[in-house]
Structure formats: C-alpha cells, structure tokens
C-alpha positions, 0 to 999 in steps of 0.5 A: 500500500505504501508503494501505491501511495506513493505513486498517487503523490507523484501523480498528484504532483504531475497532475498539477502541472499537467492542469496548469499546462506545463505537462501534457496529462498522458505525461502526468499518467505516465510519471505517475505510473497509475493505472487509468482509473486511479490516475483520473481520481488524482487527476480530478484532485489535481485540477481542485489544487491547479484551481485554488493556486491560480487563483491566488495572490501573492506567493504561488508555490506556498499556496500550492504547497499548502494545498497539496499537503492537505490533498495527500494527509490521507495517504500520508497516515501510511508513513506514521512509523515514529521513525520515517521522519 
C-alpha cells in the first residue's frame, strides 16, 4: 500500500502541472505510473489544487504547497512509523 501511495503523490504532483499546462496529462499518467482509473481520481484532485493556486495572490508555490499537503494527509497516515521522519 505504501508503494501505491506513493505513486498517487507523484501523480498528484504531475497532475498539477499537467492542469496548469506545463505537462501534457498522458505525461502526468505516465510519471505517475497509475493505472487509468486511479490516475483520473488524482487527476480530478489535481485540477481542485491547479484551481485554488491560480487563483491566488501573492506567493504561488506556498499556496500550492499548502494545498497539496492537505490533498495527500490521507495517504500520508501510511508513513506514521515514529521513525520515517
């Protein structure tokens, strides 16, 4: 599970440039290493984080850094081992 997690992060993370055009989406699918159906669940969170960070001023990479974390806490209670950080 934690190997699939791990590949929804990054999905997500490509997702958001692939929403905003930096990427194309079958580059974000491919980067991700997803099959289909998951990928479209990340995708769709990826386009409500491309939305809330266009739309904010001032410091982007905050915004979406912050928007981000919130869109990955459920894949990260998988990592919560005391040690991992």
């Amino acid at each position: 599970m934690k190997k699939e997690n791990i590949k929804k992060m990054t999905g997500l993370f490509a997702a958001v440039f692939a929403h905003t055009g930096h990427i194309s989406k079958e580059d974000a699918k491919e980067i991700s290493g997803l099959d289909d159906g998951t990928f479209e669940q990340v995708y769709q969170k990826a386009s409500t984080i491309a939305d809330k960070v266009t739309k904010t001023e001032g410091k982007k990479m905050d915004a979406f850094l912050d928007h981000y974390a919130k869109e990955i806490e459920e894949w990260m209670k998988h990592f919560e081992d005391p040690g991992f950080f």
